[in-house]
Every structure is written in C-alpha cells, then in structure tokens.
C-alpha positions as a printed NumPy array, in Angstrom:
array([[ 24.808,  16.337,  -3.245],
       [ 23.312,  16.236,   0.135],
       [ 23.245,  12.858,   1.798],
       [ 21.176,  11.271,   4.419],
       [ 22.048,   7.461,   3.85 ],
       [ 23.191,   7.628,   7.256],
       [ 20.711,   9.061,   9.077],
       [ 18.442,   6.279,   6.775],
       [ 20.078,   3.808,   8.339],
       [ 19.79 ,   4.75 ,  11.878],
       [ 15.79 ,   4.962,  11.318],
       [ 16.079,   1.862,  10.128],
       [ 17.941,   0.249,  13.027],
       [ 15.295,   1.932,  15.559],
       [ 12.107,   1.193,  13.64 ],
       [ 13.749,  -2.965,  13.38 ],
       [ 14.545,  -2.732,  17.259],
       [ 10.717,  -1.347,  17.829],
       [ 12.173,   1.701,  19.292],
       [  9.596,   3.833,  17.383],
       [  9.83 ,   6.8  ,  19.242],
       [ 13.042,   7.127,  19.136],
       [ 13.165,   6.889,  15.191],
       [ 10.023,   9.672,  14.842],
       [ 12.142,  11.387,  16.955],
       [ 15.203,  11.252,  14.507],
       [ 12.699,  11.689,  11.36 ],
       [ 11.326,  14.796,  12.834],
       [ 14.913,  16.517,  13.124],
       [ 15.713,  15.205,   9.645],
       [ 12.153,  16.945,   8.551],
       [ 13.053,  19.984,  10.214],
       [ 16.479,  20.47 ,   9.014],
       [ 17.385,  18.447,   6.402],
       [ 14.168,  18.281,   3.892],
       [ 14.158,  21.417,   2.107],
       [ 18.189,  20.576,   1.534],
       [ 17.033,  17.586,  -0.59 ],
       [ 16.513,  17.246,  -4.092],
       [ 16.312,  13.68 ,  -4.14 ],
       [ 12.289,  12.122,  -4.697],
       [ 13.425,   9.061,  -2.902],
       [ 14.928,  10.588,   0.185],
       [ 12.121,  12.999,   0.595],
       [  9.935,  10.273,   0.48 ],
       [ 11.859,   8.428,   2.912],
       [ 11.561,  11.424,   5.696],
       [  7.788,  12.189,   5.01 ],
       [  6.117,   8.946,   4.488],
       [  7.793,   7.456,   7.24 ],
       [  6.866,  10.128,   9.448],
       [  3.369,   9.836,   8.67 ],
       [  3.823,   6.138,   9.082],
       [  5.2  ,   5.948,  12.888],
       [  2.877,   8.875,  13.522],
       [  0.007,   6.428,  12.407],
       [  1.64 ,   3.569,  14.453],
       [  1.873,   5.499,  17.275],
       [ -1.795,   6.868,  17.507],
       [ -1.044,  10.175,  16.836],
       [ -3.545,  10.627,  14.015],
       [ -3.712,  14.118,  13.148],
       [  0.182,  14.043,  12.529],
       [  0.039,  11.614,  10.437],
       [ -3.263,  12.753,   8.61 ],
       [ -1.025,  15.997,   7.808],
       [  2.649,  14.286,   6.354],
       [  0.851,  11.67 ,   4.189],
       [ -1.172,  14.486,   2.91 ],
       [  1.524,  16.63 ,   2.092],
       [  3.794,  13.639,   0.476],
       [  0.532,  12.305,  -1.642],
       [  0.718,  16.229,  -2.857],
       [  4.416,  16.398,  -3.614],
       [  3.749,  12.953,  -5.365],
       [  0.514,  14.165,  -7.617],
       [  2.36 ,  17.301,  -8.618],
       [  4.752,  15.588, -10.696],
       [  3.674,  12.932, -12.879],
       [  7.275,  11.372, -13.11 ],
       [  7.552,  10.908, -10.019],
       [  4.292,   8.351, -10.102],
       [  5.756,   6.901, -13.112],
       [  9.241,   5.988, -12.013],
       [  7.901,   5.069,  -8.044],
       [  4.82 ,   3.55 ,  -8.618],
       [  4.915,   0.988,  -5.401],
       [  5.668,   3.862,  -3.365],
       [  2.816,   6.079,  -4.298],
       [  0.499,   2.694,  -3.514],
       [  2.297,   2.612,   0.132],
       [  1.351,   6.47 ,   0.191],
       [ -2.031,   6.029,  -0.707],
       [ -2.975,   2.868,   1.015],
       [ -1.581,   5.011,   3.97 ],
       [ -3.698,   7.824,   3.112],
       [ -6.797,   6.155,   2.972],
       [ -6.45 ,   4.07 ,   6.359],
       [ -5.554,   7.317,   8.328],
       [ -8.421,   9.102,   6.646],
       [-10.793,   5.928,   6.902],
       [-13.721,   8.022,   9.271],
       [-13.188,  11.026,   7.614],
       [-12.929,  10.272,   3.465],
       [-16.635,   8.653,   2.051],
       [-16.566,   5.135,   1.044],
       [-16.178,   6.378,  -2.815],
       [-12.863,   8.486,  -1.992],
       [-11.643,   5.196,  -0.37 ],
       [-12.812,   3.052,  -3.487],
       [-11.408,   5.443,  -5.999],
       [ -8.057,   5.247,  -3.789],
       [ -7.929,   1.404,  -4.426],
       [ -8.77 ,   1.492,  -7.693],
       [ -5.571,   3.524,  -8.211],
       [ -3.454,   1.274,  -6.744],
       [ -5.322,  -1.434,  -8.672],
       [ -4.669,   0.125, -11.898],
       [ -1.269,   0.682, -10.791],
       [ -0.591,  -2.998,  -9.083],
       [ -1.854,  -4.07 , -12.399],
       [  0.655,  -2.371, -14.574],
       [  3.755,  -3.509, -12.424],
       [  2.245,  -7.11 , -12.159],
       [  1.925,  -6.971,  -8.178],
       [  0.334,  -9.735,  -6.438],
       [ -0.995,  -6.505,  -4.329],
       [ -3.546,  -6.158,  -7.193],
       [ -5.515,  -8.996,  -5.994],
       [ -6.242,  -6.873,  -2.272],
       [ -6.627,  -3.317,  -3.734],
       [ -9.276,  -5.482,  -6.022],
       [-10.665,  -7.508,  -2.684],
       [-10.864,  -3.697,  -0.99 ],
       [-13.27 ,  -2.328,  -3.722],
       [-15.038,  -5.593,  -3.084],
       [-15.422,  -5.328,   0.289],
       [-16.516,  -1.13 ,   0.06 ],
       [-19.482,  -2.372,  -2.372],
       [-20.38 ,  -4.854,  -0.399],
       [-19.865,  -7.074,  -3.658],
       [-18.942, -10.118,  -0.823],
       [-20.129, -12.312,  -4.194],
       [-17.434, -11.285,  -6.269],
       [-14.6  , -12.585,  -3.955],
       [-14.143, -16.093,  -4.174],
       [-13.848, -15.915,  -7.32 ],
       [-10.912, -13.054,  -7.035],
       [ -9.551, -15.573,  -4.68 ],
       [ -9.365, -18.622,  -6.799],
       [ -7.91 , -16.573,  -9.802],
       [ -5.593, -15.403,  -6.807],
       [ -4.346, -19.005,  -6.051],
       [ -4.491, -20.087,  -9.681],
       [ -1.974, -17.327, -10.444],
       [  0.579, -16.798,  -7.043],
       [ -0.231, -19.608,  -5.094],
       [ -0.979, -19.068,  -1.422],
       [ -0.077, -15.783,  -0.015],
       [ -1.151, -15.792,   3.877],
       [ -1.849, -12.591,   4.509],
       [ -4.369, -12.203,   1.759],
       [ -6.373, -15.432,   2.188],
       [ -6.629, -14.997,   6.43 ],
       [ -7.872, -11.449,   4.887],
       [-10.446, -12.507,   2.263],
       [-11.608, -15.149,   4.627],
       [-11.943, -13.048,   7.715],
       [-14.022, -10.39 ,   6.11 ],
       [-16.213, -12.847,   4.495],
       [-16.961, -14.274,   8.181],
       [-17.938, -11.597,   8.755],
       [-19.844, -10.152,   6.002],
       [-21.395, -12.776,   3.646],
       [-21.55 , -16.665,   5.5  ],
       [-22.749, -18.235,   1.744],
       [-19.496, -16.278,   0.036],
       [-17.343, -17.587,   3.09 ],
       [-18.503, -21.378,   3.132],
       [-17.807, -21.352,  -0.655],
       [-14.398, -19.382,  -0.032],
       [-13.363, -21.991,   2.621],
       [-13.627, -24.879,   0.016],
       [-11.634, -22.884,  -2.831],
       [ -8.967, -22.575,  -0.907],
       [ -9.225, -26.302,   0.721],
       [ -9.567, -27.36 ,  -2.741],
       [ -6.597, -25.617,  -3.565],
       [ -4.546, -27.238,  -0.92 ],
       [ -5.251, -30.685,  -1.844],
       [ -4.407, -29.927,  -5.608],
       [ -0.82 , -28.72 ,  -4.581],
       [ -0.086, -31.924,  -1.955],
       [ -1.802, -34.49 ,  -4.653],
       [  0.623, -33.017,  -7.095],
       [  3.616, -32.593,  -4.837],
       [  3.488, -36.559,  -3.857],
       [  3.59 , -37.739,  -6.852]])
C-alpha cells in the first residue's frame, strides 16, 4: 500500500513552524504525483483539504475555492465516507462555505451549517452549539442566542472561543440580545466560583 505518513509529517512540521509556503509547496507535489496513487479516504483528504486550507490562509482564493470543491465532491459521492469521517466533512464544509462566503446566498451558507449541525449533533460536538449560533446569526434571529448560550454553559462550561464569538456578533448586531448575553455569562461565572469556594 502506498504511504505518505512521511511526507504527512513534514507538512505538519512546516504548517507548526508557520512556514506555510513551504508546506503548500510540498502538498502541491504530493497532489501532483502522489494522489491518484492513493486509495486511502484519509490520506486523500489530508493532501486536498489541506491544500485548500493554506491556499485560503494564504489569500489565494480561487485555489482554494477549487480543492475544497473538489474534496466536498469526492466526500458527497460516497456516503461512507460521511459516515465513518463525519468531523472531517464539517472541517470541509465549514471551509467551503467561508471561501465561498461572497459568492454562495445566505441560504446555501445556512443549509451548510445546518449540516454540520445535524452532524455535530449526532457525534455530540460542542461544535453544535456555533454551527447553531451561525444559522442564528444568517437569520438575523440575534433573539435566539442567549439562550443557545446559556444551554451552551449549562452543558460544556465555558469554551472561549465561542462566547468572545456569540458576544462579539451580538455587539454588533442586537445591543438588547448583547446586554442580556453579557449577564448570562457573568451569571455563569459567579455560579462556578460560589461553588468552587465552598
């Protein structure tokens, strides 16, 4: 069986030194020469979805437009392959809809998250609760998320990222649904140091 473990782990290395370049660089030879070796979902996934990724970090758009596009595809053609790697088909299509965002209407992007919802739902992800806060935010249902975020901190505590997220969209969006947002999670906080000094 063909094996790129090693050429895995030298993407790796480059993409955890920031030398992002230098790993597109090594992705694109392993695209060009080693991808239609592979039989492997995983390592195919690896090569393509990465690509698209760094091509994405690095600006270049259109690249990136075209390998997440053609991974989602290899992905949707075989429903086993969603089945057995659901949290990677979320990664592709959370990465599909952000390097689509001007050029996909706002009910392709909601339909994308409520994918991933249904999907973050089956595997129990915490990732459930911003798919969920993404549809929010599309509708313009600003209303609807404190509430997601107090079932949020009921159920997996604080998670950073997601509460700076609620809260900064709210700021911007809906003052009333921020102000009451701002005390759920202050609320919260006391709760847990109340409880923790006892």
């Amino acid at each position: 069986m063909f094996n790129i473990d090693n050429d895995r782990m030298s993407v790796c290395t480059c993409f955890g030194n920031g030398e992002y370049e230098k790993g597109r660089k090594k992705l694109f030879v392993m695209y060009n020469t080693k991808l239609k070796k592979l039989t492997n979902i995983e390592d195919i996934r690896f090569i393509i979805h990465n690509l698209a990724w760094v091509e994405y970090y690095l600006k270049n758009t259109e690249s990136a437009r075209r390998y997440i596009t053609e991974i989602k595809t290899i992905f949707e053609k075989n429903d086993n392959y969603i089945k057995n790697y659901p949290s990677d088909y979320c990664k592709i299509l959370d990465l599909y809809n952000i390097s689509h965002t001007d050029i996909i209407s706002v009910d392709e992007k909601i339909d994308l998250y409520k994918k991933t919802y249904a999907i973050f739902c089956q595997t129990n992800s915490p990732d459930r609760y911003m798919a969920l806060h993404n549809i929010y935010d599309l509708k313009k249902q600003y209303d609807k998320i404190p509430n997601l975020l107090r079932e949020m901190l009921t159920n997996i505590g604080e998670h950073q990222n997601f509460v700076s997220e609620f809260l900064k969209d709210l700021q911007e969006n809906d003052e009333d649904s921020y102000k009451e947002s701002l005390l759920i999670v202050e609320e919260f906080k006391l709760s847990n140091t109340s409880m923790t000094s006892l």
